[in-house]
N, C-alpha and C positions, 0 to 999 in steps of 0.2 A: 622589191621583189627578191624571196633567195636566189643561193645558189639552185635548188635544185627545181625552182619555176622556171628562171633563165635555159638550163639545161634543157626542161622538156620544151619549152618556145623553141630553142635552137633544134631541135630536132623534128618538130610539127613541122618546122619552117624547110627542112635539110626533104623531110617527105613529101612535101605538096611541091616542088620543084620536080620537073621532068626528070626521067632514071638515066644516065647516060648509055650509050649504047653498048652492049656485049659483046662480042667478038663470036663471029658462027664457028669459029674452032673449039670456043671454051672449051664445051662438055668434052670432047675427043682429046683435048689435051688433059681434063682431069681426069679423066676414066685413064688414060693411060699413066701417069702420074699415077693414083691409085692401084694401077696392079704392078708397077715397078716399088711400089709401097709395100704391097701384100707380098712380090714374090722376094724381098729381100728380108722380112719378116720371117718368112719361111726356112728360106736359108740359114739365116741366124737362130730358128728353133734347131734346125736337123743340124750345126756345125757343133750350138752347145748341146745336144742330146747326145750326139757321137762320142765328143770331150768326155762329157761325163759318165757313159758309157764306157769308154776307156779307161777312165781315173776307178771305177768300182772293177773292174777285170783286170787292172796290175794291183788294185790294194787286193784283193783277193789272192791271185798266184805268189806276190808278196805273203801275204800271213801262210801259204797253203808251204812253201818253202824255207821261210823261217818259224815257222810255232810261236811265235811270241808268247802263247798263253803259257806254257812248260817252262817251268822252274828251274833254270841253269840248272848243271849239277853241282853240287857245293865241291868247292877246290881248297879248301882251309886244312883238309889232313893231307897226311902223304898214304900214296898208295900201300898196303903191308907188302911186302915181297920176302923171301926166304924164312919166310916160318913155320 
């Protein structure tokens, strides 16, 4: 027999055995497991939205107070003065 007759036998065999018994809390433990799931998901959308949020409004006030785009003014001659 293969491997993969053995495996389904073991399994035919694993489902015709009685199911053991569930716990009447389950579903209330996972429903609440589940929204302590979803509401930390959440959290961690709106902490990185805020972040990133903040990271584009200081790179903005940055460029808006130094200019980056404008061309230093060239410093290579000397001023003329007394002519």
């Amino acid at each position: 027999m293969s491997g993969t007759g053995r495996k389904e036998d073991e399994v035919r065999r694993m489902l015709e055995t009685s199911h053991p018994p569930v716990p009447a809390e389950l579903a209330a433990r996972a429903a609440e497991r589940g929204e302590r799931l979803l509401r930390r998901r959440r959290a961690l959308r709106r902490l990185w939205l805020v972040t990133a949020t903040a990271a584009v409004v200081a790179f903005t006030v940055w460029a808006v107070v130094v200019q980056p785009w404008q061309v230093p003014p060239a410093e290579t001659t000397p001023p003329l003065d007394g002519w």
